[in-house]
N, C-alpha and C positions, 0 to 999 in steps of 0.2 A: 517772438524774439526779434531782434535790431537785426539788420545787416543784408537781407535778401535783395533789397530793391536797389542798392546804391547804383549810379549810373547811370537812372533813368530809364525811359524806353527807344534811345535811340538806338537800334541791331550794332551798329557799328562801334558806339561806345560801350554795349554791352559786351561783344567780344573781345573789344581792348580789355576788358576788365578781367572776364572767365582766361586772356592767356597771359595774365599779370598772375593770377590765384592758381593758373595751371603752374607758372614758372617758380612759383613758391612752394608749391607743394612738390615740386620734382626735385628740385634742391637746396631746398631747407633757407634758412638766412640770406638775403641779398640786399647788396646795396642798389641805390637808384641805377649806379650808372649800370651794374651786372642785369638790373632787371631791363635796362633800356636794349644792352647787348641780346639777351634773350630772344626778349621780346619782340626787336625788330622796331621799335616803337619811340616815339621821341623823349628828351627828358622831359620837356616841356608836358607830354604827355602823361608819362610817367607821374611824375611830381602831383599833376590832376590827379589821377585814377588813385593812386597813395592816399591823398587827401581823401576823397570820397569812401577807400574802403577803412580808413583809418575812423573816419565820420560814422560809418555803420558797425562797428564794432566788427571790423572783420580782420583788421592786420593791428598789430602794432610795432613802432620803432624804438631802438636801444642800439647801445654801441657795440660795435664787434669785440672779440676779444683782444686782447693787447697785440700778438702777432698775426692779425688780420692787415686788408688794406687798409689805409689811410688818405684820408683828404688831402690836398693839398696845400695845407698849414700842416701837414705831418703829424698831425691827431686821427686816432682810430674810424674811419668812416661810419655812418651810422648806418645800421641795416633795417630791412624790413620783413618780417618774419607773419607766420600765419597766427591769431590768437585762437593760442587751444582751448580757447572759453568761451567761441565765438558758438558753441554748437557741441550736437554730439549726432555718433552714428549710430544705428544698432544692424547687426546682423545675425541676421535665424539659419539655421541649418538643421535641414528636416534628414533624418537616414531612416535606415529601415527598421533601426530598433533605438532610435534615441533624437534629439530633440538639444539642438546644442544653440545658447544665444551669448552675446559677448555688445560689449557697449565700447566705442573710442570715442575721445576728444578730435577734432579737426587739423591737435597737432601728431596724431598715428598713436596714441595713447592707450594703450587699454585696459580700461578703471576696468572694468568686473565680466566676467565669465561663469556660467551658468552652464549646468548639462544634466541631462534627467532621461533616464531610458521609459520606454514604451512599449506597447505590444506591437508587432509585425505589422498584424491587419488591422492596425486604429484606424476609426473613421478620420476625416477630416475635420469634420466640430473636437474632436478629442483633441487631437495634434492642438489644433490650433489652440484651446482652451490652455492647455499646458502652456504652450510659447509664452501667451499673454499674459501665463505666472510669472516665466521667467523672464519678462521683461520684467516686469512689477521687481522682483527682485536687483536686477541687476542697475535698474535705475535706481532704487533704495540704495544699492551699495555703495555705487558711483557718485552719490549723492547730484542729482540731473534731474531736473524735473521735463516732464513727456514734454512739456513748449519748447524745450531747450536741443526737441530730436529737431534735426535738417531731413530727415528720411529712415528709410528700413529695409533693408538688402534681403531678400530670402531664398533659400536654394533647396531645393525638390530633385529627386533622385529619378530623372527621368525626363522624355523630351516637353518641353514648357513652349507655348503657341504665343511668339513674339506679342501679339494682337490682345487678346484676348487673357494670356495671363493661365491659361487651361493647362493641366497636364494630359499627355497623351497614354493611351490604353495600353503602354508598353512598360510605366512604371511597373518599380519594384513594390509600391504600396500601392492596393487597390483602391485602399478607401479614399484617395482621392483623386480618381479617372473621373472629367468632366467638369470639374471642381475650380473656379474662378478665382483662383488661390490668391491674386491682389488684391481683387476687389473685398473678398470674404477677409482678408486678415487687415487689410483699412479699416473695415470697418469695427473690428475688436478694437483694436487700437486707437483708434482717432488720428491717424497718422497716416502719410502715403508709403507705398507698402511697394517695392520694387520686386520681381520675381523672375528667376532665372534657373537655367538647369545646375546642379549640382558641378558639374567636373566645371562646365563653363565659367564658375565661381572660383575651383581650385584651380585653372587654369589664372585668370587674373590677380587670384593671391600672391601665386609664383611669381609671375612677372610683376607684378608691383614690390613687392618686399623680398624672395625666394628665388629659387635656384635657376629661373627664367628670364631675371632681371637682367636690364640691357639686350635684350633679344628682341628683333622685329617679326621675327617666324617662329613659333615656338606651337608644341602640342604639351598639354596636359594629360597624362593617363591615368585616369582614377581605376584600381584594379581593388574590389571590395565584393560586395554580395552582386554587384553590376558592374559593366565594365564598360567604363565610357571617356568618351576624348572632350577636351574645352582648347579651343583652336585661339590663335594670338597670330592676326596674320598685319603684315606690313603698321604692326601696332596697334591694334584693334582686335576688339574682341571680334569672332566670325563665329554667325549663329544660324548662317542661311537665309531662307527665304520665309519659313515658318518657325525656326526656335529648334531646329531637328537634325544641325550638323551635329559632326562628331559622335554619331551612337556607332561606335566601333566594335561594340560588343554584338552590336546586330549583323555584323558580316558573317558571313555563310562559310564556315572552312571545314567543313562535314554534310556533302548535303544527305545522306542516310543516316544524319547523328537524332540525338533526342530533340525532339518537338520544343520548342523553347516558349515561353511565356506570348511573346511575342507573333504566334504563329507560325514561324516558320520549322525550318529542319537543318539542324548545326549550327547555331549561333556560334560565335566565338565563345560568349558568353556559358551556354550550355556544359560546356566542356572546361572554362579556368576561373569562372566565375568561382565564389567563396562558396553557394551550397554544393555545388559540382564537385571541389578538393574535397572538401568535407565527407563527402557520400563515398567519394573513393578510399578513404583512409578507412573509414568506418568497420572493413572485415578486421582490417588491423589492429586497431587502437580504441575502438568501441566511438561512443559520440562522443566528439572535441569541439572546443572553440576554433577559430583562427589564429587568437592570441596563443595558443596552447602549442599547436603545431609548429608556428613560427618557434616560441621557446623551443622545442624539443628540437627542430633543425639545428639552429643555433649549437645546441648540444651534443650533435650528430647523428642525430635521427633518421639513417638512411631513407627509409619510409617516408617521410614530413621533405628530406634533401629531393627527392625524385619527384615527387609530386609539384614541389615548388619548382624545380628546374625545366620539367616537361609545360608548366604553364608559359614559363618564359621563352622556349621555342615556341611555343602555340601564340602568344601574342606579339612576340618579335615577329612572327609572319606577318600579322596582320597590319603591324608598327610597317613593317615594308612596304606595304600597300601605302598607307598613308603618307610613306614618304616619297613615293612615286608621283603621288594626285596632289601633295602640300607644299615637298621639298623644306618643311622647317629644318632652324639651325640647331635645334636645341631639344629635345621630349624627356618630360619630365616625367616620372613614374612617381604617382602616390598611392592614397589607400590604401587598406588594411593590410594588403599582401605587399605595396609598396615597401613596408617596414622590413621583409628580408632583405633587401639591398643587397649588395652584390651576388648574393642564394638564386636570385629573381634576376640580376639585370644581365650578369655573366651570360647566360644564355640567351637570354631576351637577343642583346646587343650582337651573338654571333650565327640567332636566327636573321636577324635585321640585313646582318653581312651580306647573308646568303640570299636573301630572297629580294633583296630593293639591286635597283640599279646604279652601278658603281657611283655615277657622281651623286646622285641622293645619299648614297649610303657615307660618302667620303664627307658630307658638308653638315652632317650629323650630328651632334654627341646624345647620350643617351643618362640622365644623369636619376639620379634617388631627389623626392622632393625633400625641402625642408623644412618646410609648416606642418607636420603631419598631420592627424586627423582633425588640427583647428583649420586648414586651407580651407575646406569650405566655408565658414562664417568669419573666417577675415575676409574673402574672397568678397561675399555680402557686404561686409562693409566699405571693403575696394569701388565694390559699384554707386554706392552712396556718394561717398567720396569723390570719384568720377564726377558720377553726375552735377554734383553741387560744385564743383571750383573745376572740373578740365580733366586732364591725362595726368596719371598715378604714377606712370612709371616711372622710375628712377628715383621714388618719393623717399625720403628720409625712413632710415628705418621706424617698424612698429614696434614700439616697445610696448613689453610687461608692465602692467599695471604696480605701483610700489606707491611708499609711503612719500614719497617726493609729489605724488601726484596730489596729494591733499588740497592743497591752496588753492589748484583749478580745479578743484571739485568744486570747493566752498565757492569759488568765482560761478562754476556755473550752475551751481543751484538757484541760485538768485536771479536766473537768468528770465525770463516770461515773452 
């Protein structure tokens, strides 16, 4: 496809470019002069880098709406906007019993979505064989032909080795400990293949589209079959030094508790993770889902209320902790157990009180996400996106895929 290369190979003309494409995608429509304001960068300059991404099929210009600004002949200024034809993203999200893929346009669009459950203990050729259906599909639907991907986001339920692309032997899915999860799914694909931890995905989702937006410090708490944090520090994603911050669920807050996956004794996880409620409930209510409990709360399920609420003391401690060593403004709770909302945060939030130190605790809020279980494969797609034009945040909202979307389908099928 058109449009990668515009600008050449000078470093210095290339990053005038990536913070023109960053400034477009953080606030939708601008005119020259708002991109010059932005940007820090001349018109003169401006006016260039317009031309060239205008030249590579990456932007194009049209007039603002009638009560927009105006030039100074008092006619509606003309803006420069991102073309959602220019490209598309995919994002993969692996859990532990399902297998979720989803396709956008470059202008936060998303043509088609794809989800298909799995076995627990799938190898890693399995997983991935399905994914590479449900690409097939979801570019059929979107009508996108594979030239027309810019990349492919993918999120793994466990710590992923900056480097290397490996998942680490702490995952929730065995079958793929050791497993070069980029390089192996490039290669299915024919396409570059980006891979990240899970929450660190639902964390960027938040803050790009969700209920983290506008926050320089922000945690993500994915609370599901595992329980793990995706960090948003001074605006950037924080992954550590290996790919291995934020496993919050590996903190020790029992050390005579049960032996956890991971080795140790008292994980956090061990005790509020999803098969742990599960097993507790079990003298009571026989074998349930998550989704099942949750309904029955809802309903007043004493039983299903006390298990849910005892979690959220048990992870508000640990939320404590991390807002002692992080001080974010914002922690977002998602995942499956996320969907109790306030069942879950009410206590979470008045362990948090109790156990962080007052000005952590004062500079706060503690909120329900609101991408539910799509956060992680928009999150995927978030990284894409990133990476191809700049910083996300503040980026025009993602919308649902609809019949409006048609025209840029048809545009970028034809795209090679």
């Amino acid at each position: 496809m058109s449009g990668g290369e515009a600008g050449g190979g000078d470093p210095r003309r290339q990053a005038s470019r990536r913070r023109v494409i960053a400034a477009l995608r953080e606030a939708g429509p601008l005119s020259r002069a708002e991109l010059a304001r932005r940007t820090a960068l001349s018109r003169a300059t401006i006016s260039s880098i317009v031309a060239e991404l205008r030249d590579a099929a990456l932007v194009v210009e049209g007039d603002r709406p009638a009560d927009g600004e105006r030039d100074a002949r008092g006619r509606p200024a003309s803006v420069v906007r991102l073309d959602p034809t220019a490209g598309a993203a995919l994002g993969i999200d692996f859990g532990k019993r399902h297998v979720r893929v989803a396709l956008a346009d470059l202008g936060h669009q998303v043509l088609a979505e794809r989800t298909a459950e799995i076995d627990s203990d799938h190898p890693a050729e399995e997983g991935m064989a399905l994914a590479v259906t449900l690409v097939d599909d979801v570019l059929a639907e979107g009508g996108v032909e594979a030239s027309a991907v810019v990349g492919v986001g993918m999120g793994l339920p466990g710590p992923v080795n900056a480097a290397s692309g490996r998942l680490g032997s702490s995952t929730i899915l065995p079958g793929w400990v050791g497993v070069e999860a980029h390089e192996a799914m490039s290669r299915r694909l024919g396409l570059e293949v980006q891979v990240d931890n899970d929450a660190n995905l639902g964390a960027l989702a938040e803050w790009t589209w969700g209920a983290a937006r506008g926050c320089a410090n922000a945690a993500y708490l994915k609370v599901a079959t595992g329980i793990g944090a995706g960090l948003i520090v001074d605006g950037r994603p924080f992954r550590g030094a290996g790919g291995t911050a934020g496993e919050i669920g590996h903190t020790i807050v029992d050390p005579a508790g049960p032996v956890c996956r991971c080795g140790n004794r008292g994980c956090l996880e061990t005790l509020v993770g999803g098969p742990a409620l599960l097993a507790l409930l079990e003298p009571a209510l026989g074998p349930v889902t998550m989704r099942e409990v949750l309904e029955r709360a809802v309903a007043g399920d004493q039983a299903c209320r006390r298990v849910i609420a005892d979690a959220g003391t048990a992870i508000g401690g640990a939320a404590a902790n991390l807002c002692n060593l992080f001080n974010p403004e914002r922690i977002v709770v998602g995942g499956d157990l996320g969907a109790a909302g306030e069942l879950l945060l009410h206590p979470l939030r008045d362990a948090l009180a109790r156990a962080a130190i007052p000005s952590a605790a004062s500079d706060v809020d503690v909120v329900a996400g609101v991408l539910g279980e799509r956060a992680e494969v928009l999150g995927a797609i978030a990284l894409v996106l990133r990476g191809h034009g700049g910083a996300t945040n503040g980026a025009q909202d993602l919308e649902p895929a609809s019949a409006g979307a048609s025209s840029r389908r048809e545009r970028m099928s034809s795209l090679r």
